[in-house]
N, C-alpha and C positions, 0 to 999 in steps of 0.2 A: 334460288338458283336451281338449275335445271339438272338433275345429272341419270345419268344412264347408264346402265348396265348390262347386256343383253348379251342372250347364246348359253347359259348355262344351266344344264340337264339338271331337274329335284328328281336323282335319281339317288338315293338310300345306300350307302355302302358303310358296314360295319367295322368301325377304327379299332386295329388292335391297340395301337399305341394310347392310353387312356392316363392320363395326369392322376395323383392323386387328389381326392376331394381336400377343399382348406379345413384347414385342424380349425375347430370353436366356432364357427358358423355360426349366426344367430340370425333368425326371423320369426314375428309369433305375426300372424292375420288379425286385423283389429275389426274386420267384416267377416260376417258371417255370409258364405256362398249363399243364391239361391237354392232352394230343395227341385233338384231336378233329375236326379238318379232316382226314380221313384220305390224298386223294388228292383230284383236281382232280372239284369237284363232288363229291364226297363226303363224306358227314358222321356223325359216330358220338356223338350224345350218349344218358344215361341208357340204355347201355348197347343203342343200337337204332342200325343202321347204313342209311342211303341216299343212293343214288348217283341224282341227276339228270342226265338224258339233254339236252343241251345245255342248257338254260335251267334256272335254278333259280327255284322257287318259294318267293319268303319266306313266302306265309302258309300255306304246308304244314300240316295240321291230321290227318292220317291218324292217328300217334302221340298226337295230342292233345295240348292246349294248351302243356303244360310243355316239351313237342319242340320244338316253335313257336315259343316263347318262348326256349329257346337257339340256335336259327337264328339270331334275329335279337339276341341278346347281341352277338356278333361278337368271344367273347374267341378267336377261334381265329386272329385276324390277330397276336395277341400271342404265337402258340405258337411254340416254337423253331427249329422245323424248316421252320415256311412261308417262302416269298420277299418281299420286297417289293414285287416286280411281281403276287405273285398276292394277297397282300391287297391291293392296288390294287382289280385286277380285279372279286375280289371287292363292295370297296365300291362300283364303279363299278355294275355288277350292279343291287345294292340299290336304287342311285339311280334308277337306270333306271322302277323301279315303286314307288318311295315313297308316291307318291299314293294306291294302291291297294291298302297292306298296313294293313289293320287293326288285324292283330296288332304288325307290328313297330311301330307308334304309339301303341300304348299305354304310358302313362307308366313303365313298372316294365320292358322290356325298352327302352326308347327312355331313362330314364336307364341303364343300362348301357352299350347300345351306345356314347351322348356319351362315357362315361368311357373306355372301349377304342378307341375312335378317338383320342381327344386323346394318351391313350398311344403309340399307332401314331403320331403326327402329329409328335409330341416327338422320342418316342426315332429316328425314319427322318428327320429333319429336313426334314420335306415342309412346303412355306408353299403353298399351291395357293387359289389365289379361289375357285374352281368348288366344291372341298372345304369349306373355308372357311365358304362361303355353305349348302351344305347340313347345315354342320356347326351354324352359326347359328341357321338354320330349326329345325331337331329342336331347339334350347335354348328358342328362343321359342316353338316349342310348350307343351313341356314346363311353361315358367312359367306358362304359363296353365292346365296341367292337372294340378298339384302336387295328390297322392292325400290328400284331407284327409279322404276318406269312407271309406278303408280305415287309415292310421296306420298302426303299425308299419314293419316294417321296410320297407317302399312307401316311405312316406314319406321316411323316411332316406336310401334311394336317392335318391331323387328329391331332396333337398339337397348333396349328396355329387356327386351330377352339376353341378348347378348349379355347386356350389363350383370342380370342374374348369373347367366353360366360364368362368368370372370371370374365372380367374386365365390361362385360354386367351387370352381378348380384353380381359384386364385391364378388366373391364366391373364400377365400383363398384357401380352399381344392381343387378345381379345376384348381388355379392360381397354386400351386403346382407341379400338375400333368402336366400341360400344359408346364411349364417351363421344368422340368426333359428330355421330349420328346424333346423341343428345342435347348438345353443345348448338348443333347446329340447328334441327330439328325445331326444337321449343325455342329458340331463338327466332323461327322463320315463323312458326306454328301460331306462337301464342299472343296477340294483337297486345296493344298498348294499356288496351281496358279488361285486357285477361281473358278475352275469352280466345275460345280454341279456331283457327281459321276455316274450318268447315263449316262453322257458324251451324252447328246441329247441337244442340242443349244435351241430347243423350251422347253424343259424341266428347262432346266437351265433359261430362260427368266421367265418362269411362276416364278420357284423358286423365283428368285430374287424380281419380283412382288408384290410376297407374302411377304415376306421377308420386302421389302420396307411399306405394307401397315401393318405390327405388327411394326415396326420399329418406322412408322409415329402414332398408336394407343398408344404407350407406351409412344411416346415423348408426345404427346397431352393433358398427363393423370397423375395427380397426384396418383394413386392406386400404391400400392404395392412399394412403393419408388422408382420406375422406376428403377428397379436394374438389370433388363435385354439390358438397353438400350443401355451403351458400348459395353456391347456381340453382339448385333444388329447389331450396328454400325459398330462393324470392318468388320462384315462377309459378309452384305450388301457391305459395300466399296468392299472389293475383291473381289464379284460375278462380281459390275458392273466394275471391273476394265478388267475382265476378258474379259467380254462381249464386252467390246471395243477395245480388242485385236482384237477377232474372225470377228467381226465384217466387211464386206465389205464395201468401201467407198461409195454405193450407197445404204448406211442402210440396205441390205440384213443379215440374219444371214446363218450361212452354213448349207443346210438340209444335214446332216448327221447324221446316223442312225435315230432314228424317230422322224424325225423332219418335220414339212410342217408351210405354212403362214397361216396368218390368225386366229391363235389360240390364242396367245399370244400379249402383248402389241410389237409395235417395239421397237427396242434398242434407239431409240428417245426418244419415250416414257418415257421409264424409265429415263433416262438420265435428262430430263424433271425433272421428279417425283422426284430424286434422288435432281436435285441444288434445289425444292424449300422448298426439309426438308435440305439443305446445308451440303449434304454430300458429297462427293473429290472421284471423280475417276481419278485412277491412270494409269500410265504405269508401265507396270509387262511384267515379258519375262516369255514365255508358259513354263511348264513344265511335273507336275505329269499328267497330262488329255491324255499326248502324242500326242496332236495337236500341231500342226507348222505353221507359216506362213511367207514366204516369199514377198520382193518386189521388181520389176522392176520399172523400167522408166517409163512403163507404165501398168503393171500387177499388180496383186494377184495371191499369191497360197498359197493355205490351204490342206495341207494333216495330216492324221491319218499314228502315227506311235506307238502307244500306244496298252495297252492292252484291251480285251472286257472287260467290268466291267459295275458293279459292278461286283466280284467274285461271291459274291453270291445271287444275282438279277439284271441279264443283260437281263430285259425282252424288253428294248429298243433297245438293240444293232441290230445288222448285221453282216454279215460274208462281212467285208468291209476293213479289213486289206492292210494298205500302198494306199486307196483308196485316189486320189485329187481332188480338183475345181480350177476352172482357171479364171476369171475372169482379162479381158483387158478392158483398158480403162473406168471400172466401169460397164462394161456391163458382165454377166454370157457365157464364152463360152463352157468350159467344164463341167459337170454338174453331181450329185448324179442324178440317178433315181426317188429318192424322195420318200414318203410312201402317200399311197393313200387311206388305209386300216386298221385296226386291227382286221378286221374278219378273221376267218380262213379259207383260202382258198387259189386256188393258186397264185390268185395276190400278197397276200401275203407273200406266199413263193417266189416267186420271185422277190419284193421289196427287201428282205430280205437276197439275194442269192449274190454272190461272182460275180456271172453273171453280173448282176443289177450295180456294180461299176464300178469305174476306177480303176483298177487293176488287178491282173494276177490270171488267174484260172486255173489248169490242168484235162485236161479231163472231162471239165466242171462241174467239183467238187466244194463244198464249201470247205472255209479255215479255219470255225469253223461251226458245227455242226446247225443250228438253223431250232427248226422245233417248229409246235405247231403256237399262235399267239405271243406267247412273252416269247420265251425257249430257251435256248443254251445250247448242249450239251457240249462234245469237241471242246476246241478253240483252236484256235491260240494265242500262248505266244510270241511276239513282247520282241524285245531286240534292245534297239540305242546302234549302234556302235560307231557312232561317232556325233558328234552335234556342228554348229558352226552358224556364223551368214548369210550366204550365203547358207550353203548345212545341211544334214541328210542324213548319213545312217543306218542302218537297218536292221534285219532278224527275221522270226517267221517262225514256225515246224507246222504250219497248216497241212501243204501237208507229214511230215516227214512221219506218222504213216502208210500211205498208198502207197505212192509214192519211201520213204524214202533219201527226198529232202526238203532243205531250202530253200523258198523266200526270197532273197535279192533284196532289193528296196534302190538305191542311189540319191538323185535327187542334183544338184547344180544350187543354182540362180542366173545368175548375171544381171548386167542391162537390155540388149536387148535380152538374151536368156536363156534357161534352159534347162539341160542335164540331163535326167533321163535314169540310167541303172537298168536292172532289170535281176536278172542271178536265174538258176532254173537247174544246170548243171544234165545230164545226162538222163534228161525228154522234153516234149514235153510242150510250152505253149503256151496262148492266153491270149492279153494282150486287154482291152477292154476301149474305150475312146465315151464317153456318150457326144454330142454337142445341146447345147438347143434351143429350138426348133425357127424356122425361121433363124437359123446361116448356112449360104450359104458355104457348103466343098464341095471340088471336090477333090477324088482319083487321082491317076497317078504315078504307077510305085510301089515307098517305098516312097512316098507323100501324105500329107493331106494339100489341099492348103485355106484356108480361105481369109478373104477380108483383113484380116491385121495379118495374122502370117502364118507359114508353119509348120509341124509337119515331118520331117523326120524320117527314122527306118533304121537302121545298124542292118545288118543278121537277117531280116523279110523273111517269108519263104513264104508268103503269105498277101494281105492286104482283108479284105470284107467288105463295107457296108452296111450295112440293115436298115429297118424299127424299132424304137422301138418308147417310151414311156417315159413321167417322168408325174412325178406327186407336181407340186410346193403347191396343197392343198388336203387335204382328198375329195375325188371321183371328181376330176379332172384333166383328164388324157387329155397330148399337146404331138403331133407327134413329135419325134424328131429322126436325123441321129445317127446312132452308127456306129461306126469301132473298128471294130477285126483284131489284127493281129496276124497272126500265128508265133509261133518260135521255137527255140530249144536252149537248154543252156542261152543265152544269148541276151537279145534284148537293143539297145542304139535307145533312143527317145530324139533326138531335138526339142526344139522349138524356132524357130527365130518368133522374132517381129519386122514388118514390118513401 
């Protein structure tokens, strides 16, 4: 359901009237932060390092916004190796020019920050007024600027914060509020077969994270008669049940749509986090997400046969329709493109692009609309035709409106090999297979020969390969082969494993 809330100023104003903190509080971290406070005043996030020259600037924007925006996170006072005098400092810093950071008050780094200070405040047993009060302030912001106009996972954060400060200042009225967004939220959020509805794997990781550390705050916590904590429990359980679906055997998660490493704990990690609050990950068969995954003897494949979604905030998505990864032997060889970016520009757009996948583009068109940094016009509406435990197939009207042709995508797995046909009758197509980077192919003929598999084409009108790119973390881009093959009506793609 749709709800809105608009016209209200994130404009910082200091609460004299301050609650006291709750008597016995307990929270301990079962994950260790990234190391990204590198040295005093220096900071390394999304893989981009700067050191400021005695004063630090919160609303830093050179790197762009997403930079910005983990400045002022402030998970790095929870990293292992910082002091507790210099995350002081640090927040002291902050406070200093609160009034004046635009960015660090926007509701989506201002709930994280609340959650990463409360952490810091618990586990150092720091009770400080002055702290306290600005710690107050940023919650009473906050409530007033709860993201109803963006949803998703915005949103969630920004309940999940709240839920912290409640149980922070033992504050009902806000334990209230926090619940309502949770209650409601991971109810709309989190699909049948668990996964997160932005259908982004590093999305869904965070969620689950989060998830896992109110989970672990409610058990901890005699406040409020822990009346949320079965509700927790289940939905935690099916994210990570999910996540161990999707999951490759060499702990990778699948970057599809915006997804990259590095950001999120690994599925380890959680996993971890998850037996030692003793909660049961399951096996579950993929469903509502429309991810599939198959196995061989000695492979993985993971394809999108599903719709873009959320309906109405798919600012993650991709025009990535019936796109796969392939994964042999535990190692990555067919591969997403990956996202490198959320500036707007064209790297961008063409992370973003139909191009950028493993799948089929006509007239190098996209298959749903995506423009802007996180927009989708017109999509593709995906429909399974059929579904079993071996094979999928599939069609979506990406292409109908303009073309006026259906992508049909069939793939069937069995032990040593896998037959993907893909038909697009009465048009012209290109069908695009992304190999990562250092995986040694060689063309020849309607052949793609690798060091332990072949990839055959049945009525290839043409094979090319070129030069491109992926991106496994934000602004890190590894050379990798691509192959295009041209077709018409109909393309059959083998894959033996050797």
């Amino acid at each position: 359901m749709l709800k809105r809330k608009l016209g209200v100023a994130n404009k910082f104003v200091l609460d004299a009237a301050v609650p006291m903190r709750a008597e016995n509080i307990v929270f301990a971290s079962r994950i260790n932060n990234n190391i990204s406070y590198v040295s005093k005043n220096k900071f390394r996030f999304l893989n981009i390092s700067h050191y400021f020259d005695n004063k630090i600037d919160w609303s830093y924007m050179v790197y762009g916004k997403l930079w910005a925006y983990n400045l002022n996170y402030f998970e790095y006072i929870n990293q292992s190796d910082i002091t507790k005098k210099e995350s002081l400092r640090l927040i002291e810093s902050f406070s200093d020019s609160i009034k004046d950071n635009r960015i660090g008050l926007e509701p989506y780094p201002l709930s994280l920050r609340i959650i990463n200070w409360i952490k810091f405040f618990v586990q150092n047993n720091i009770d400080d007024k002055r702290l306290n009060q600005l710690l107050w302030s940023q919650l009473q912001l906050l409530s007033k600027n709860k993201e109803y106009h963006l949803l998703g996972n915005h949103l969630l954060e920004n309940g999940f914060a709240l839920l912290f400060g409640a149980y922070y200042f033992d504050d009902k009225i806000m334990y209230q509020h926090a619940k309502q967004i949770i209650l409601d939220e991971l109810n709309e959020q989190i699909l049948r077969d668990g996964a997160h509805f932005e259908l982004s794997p590093m999305y869904h990781s965070l969620m689950t994270y989060r998830v896992l550390d109110v989970y672990n705050l409610v058990f901890s916590n005699e406040l409020f008669a822990k009346e949320l904590l079965q509700f927790l429990k289940q939905k935690v359980e099916l994210m990570l049940s999910f996540l161990k679906v999707i999951t490759f055997k060499n702990g990778d998660i699948p970057l599809v749509n915006d997804s990259a490493f590095g950001i999120t704990p690994k599925p380890s990690q959680l996993f971890s986090y998850a037996n030692q609050l003793e909660l049961q990950v399951n096996d579950i068969q993929l469903s509502d997400s429309g991810y599939r995954k198959f196995y061989g003897d000695n492979y993985e494949f993971f394809i999108d046969v599903g719709e873009v979604g959320p309906t109405y905030q798919p600012g993650h998505a991709h025009a990535d329709t019936f796109s796969f990864l392939l994964y042999i032997s535990g190692r990555p060889v067919i591969i997403d493109t990956g996202t490198s970016t959320y500036e707007i520009n064209e790297t961008r757009f063409y992370e973003r692009s139909t191009y950028a996948h493993n799948t089929v583009s006509i007239n190098k068109e996209n298959s749903s609309q995506v423009w802007a940094g996180h927009r989708v016009g017109i999509r593709a509406n995906a429909t399974i035709l059929e579904n079993n435990v071996e094979s999928v197939i599939a069609e979506h009207n990406g292409y109908e409106k303009k073309f006026g042709v259906k992508h049909k995508r069939s793939v069937e797995c069995l032990a040593n090999y896998i037959v993907m046909n893909d038909d697009i009758l009465g048009n012209k197509g290109e069908a695009h297979f992304h190999f990562a980077p250092n995986e040694y192919i060689e063309v020849k003929e309607n052949l793609v020969i690798g060091q332990d598999f072949i990839l055959t084409f049945e009525n290839a009108t043409s094979l090319a390969i070129s030069q491109s790119y992926c991106a496994f973390e934000f602004n890190e881009k590894k050379d990798i082969n691509k192959v295009s093959v041209s077709f018409e009506n109909n393309l059959t793609t083998k894959i033996d494993f050797l």
